[in-house]
C-alpha positions in Angstrom: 0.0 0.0 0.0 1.7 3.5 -1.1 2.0 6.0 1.2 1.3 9.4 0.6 3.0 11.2 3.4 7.3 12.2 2.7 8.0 9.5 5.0 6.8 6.9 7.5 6.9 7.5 10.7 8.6 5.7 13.2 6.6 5.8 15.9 3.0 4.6 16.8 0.3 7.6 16.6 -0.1 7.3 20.7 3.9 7.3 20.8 4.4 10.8 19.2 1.3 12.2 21.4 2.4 14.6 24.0 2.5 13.2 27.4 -0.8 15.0 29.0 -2.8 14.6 25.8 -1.9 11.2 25.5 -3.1 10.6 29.5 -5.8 12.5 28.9 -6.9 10.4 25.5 -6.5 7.6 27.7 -8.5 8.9 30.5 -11.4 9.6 28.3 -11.0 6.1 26.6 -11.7 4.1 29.4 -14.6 6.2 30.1 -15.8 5.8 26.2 -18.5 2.8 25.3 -17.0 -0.1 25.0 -16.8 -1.6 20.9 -20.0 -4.0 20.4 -22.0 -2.3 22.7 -25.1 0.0 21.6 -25.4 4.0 22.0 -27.9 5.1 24.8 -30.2 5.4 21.9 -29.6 1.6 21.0 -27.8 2.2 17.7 -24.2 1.1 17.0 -21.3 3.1 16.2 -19.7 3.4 12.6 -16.8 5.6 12.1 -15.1 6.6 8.8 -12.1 8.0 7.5 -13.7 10.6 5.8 -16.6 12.5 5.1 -17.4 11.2 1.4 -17.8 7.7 2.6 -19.6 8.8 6.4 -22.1 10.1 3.5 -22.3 6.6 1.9 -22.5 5.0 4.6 -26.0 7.3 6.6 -27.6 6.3 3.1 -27.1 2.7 3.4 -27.7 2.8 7.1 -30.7 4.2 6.6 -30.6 5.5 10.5 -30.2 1.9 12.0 -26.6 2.9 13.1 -24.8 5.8 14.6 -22.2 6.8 11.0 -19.3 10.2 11.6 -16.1 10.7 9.8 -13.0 11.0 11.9 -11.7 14.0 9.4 -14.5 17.2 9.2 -16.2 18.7 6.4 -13.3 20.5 4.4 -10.5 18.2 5.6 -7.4 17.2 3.3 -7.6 13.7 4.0 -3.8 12.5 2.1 -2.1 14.4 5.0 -4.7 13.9 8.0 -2.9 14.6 11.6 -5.1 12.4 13.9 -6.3 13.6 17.3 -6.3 12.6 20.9 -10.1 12.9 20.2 -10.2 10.8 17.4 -8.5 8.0 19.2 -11.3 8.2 22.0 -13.9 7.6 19.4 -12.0 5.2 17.6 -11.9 3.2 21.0 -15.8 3.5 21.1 -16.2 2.1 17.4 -17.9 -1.1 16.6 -16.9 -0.7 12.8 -14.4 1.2 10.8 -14.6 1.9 6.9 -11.9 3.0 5.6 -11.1 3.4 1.6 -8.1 2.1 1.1 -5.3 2.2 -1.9 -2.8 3.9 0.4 -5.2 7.1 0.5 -5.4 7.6 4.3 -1.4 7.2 5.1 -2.1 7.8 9.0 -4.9 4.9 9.1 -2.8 1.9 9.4 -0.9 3.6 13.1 -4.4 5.2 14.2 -5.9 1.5 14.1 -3.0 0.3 16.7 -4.9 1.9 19.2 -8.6 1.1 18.9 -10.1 -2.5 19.1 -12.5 -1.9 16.1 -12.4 -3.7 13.2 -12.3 -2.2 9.4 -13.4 -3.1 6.3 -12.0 -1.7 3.0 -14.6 -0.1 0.8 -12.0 -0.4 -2.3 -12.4 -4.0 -2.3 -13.3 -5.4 -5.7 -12.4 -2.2 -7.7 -10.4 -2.1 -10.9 -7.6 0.3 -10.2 -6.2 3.0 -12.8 -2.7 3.4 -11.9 -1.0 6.8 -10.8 0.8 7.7 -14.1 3.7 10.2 -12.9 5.3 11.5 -10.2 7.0 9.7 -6.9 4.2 7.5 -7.2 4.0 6.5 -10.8 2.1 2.6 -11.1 0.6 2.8 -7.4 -3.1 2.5 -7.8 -5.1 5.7 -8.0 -6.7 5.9 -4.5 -10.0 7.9 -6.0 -11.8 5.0 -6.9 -15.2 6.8 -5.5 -15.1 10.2 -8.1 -16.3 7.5 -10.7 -20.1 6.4 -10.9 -19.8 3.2 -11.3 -17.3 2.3 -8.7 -19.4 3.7 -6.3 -21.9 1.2 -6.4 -18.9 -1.2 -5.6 -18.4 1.1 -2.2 -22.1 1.1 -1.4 -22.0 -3.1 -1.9 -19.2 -3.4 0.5 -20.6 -1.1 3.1 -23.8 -3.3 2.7 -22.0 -6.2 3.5 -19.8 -4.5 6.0 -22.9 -3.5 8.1 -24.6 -6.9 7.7 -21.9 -8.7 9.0 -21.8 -6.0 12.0 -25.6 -6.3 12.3 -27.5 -8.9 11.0 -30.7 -8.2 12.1 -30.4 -5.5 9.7 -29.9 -7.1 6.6 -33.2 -6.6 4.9 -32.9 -2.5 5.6 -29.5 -2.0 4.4 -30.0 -4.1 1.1 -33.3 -2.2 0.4 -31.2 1.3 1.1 -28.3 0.2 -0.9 -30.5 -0.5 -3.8 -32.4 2.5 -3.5 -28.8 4.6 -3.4 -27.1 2.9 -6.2 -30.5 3.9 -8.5 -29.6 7.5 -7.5 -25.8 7.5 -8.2 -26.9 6.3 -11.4 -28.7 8.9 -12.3 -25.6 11.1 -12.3 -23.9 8.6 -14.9 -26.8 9.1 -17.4 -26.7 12.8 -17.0 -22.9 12.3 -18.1 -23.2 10.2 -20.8 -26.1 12.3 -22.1 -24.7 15.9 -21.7 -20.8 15.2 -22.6 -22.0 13.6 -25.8 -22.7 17.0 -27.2 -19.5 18.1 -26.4 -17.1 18.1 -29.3 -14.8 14.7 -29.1 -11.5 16.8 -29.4 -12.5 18.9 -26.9 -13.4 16.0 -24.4 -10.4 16.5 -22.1 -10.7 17.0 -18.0 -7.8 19.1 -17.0 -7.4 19.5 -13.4 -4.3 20.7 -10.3 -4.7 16.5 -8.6 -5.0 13.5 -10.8 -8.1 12.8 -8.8 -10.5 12.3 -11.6 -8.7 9.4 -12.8 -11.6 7.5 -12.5 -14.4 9.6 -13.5 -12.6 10.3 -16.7 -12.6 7.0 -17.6 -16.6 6.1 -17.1 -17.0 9.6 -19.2 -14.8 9.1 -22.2 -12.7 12.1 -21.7 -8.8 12.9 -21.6 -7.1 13.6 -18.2 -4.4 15.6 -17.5 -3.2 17.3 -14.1 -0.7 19.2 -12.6 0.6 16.6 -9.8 -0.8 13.2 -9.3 -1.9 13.4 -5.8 -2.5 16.1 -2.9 0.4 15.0 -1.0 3.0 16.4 -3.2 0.6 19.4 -3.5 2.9 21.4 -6.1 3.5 21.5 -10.0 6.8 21.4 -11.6 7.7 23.6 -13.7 7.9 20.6 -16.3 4.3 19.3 -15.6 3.4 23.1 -15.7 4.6 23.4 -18.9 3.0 19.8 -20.4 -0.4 21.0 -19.0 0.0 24.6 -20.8 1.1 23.0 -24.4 -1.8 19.9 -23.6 -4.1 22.8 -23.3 -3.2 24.8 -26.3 -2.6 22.1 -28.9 -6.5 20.6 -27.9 -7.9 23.7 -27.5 -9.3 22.1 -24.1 -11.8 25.2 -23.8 -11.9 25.2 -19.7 -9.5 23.9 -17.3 -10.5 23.3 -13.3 -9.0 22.8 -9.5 -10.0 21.5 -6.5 -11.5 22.7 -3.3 -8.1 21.7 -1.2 -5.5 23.0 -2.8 -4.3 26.5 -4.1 -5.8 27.1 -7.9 -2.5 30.0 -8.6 -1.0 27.4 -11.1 -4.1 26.5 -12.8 -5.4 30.0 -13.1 -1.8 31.2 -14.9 -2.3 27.7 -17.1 -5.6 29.4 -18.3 -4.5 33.1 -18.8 -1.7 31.7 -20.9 -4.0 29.5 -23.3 -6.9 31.6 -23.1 -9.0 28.2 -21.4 -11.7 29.3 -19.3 -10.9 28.5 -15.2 -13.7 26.1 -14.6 -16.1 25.7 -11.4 -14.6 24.6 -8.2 -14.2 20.7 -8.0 -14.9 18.6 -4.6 -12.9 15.2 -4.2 -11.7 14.2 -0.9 -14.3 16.3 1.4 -17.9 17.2 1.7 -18.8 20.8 2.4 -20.8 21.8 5.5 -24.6 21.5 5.5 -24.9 25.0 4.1 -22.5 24.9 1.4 -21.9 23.6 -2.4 -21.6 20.0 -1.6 -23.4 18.7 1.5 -23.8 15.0 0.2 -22.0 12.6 -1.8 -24.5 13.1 -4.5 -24.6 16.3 -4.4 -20.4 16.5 -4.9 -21.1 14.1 -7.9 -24.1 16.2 -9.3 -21.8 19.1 -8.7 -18.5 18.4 -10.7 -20.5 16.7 -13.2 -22.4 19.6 -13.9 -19.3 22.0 -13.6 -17.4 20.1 -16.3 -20.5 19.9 -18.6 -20.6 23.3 -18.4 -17.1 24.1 -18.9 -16.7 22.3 -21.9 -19.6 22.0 -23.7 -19.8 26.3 -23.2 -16.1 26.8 -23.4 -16.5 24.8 -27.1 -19.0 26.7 -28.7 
């Protein structure tokens, strides 16, 4: 599994705590419920790496367990510094889900210290690897920015949750069939709109290689300025294949993500004249009041940004 961080750390997560945060984590952990055991309001505990998946997961759940995220709305989850609080939850967990493919570099030391177990919501996907950079032919970690994978996430959470709960079976197969007919509505709307877009011009230019995936299911062209957030900074030499990509395609509008400064992309557009798309959301949800509240809505969203951006930018 790659790992996304400059290098691995030596120590266990509790190890490099300061001493009174650590006794305090501790403190509160052996004051947290215990793992197996249901809330006060009778529901078990499910806790996730990060907020895309704690999304997936309510919807499958369909309220007959307690689902948060470990990282908050907004988080950059390649680079995530856990907490003394997140270890006291951890502790409390009857299940973690976790995504896997080396995207969450700090999970495999956080999970020393709690007694939950995990499942891996990447199981069963068919991996694109990373095609540049320090991590050139790991596997694109992702996997959920595409449709169709996603109904593979929302399968193994089903599962996951069974196998935690089985008196539950019947709810979270009804849930996950209901949620996988929604996702799919955002693949049609892709499939539909981007076929009106003109096929040179069917390129997805973006600051992370995070649309790996998403490219594929739509039939365009992907280029980036580094592969993943981690290294979080063009060189002048992918800088310069992005500008000529641009200008010998004509790629009409060029985007970046929410996490990560846009100043590279937006001098990659002045200088070919691309438009600078709408914002993209990958690795976080947005608070309940902004753009993205939902995994749905983040995949309604950037579809409908880059259907915009081209098919406007072309005509």
């Amino acid at each position: 599994m790659p790992n996304f961080r400059d290098e691995a750390p030596t120590k266990t997560w509790s190890a490099r705590l300061p001493a009174a945060l650590l006794t305090l984590a501790l403190t509160l952990t052996a004051c947290a419920t215990s793992t197996g055991q249901p809330r006060e309001d009778g529901r078990l505990l499910v806790l996730t790496t990060f907020t895309v998946i704690a999304d997936m997961a309510r919807n499958v759940a369909d309220g007959r367990v307690e689902v948060a995220s470990l990282t908050r709305p907004g988080a950059e989850i390649h680079g995530y510094e856990p907490t003394p609080e997140d270890l006291v939850r951890g502790q409390g967990a009857d299940l973690i889900l976790e995504n896997g493919l080396g995207l969450e570099a700090w999970f495999a030391q956080f999970t020393e210290d709690v007694q939950a177990p995990t499942a891996v919501l990447t199981e069963g996907i068919e991996t694109i690897p990373i095609s540049s950079g320090g991590y050139e032919g790991e596997p694109n970690p992702h996997a959920w920015m595409s449709p169709d994978n996603a109904h593979v996430y929302v399968d193994n959470i089903r599962d996951a949750l069974t196998e935690l709960d089985p008196g539950g079976e019947d709810v979270y197969a009804r849930a996950a069939e209901d949620y996988k007919a929604r996702i799919s509505e955002v693949d049609d709307y892709l499939e539909t709109e981007l076929a009106e877009v003109p096929e040179g011009s069917r390129a997805l230019v973006t600051c992370e290689g995070a649309f790996s995936y998403l490219a594929r299911d739509a039939g365009l062209t992907e280029m980036y300025l580094w592969p993943v957030n981690a290294e979080s900074q063009s060189t002048p030499q992918q800088t310069v294949a992005v500008t000529e990509f641009v200008r010998e395609h004509r790629v009409p509008a060029v985007f970046c993500e929410s996490t990560v400064n846009d100043s590279v992309q937006r001098s990659v557009a002045r200088e070919t004249g691309a438009r600078m798309g709408q914002t993209l959301y990958v690795d976080s949800l947005s608070e309940e009041d902004g753009p993205v509240p939902t995994y749905l809505d983040l995949l309604r969203h950037d579809a409908e940004a880059v259907v915009s951006g081209l098919k406007e930018g072309a005509t």
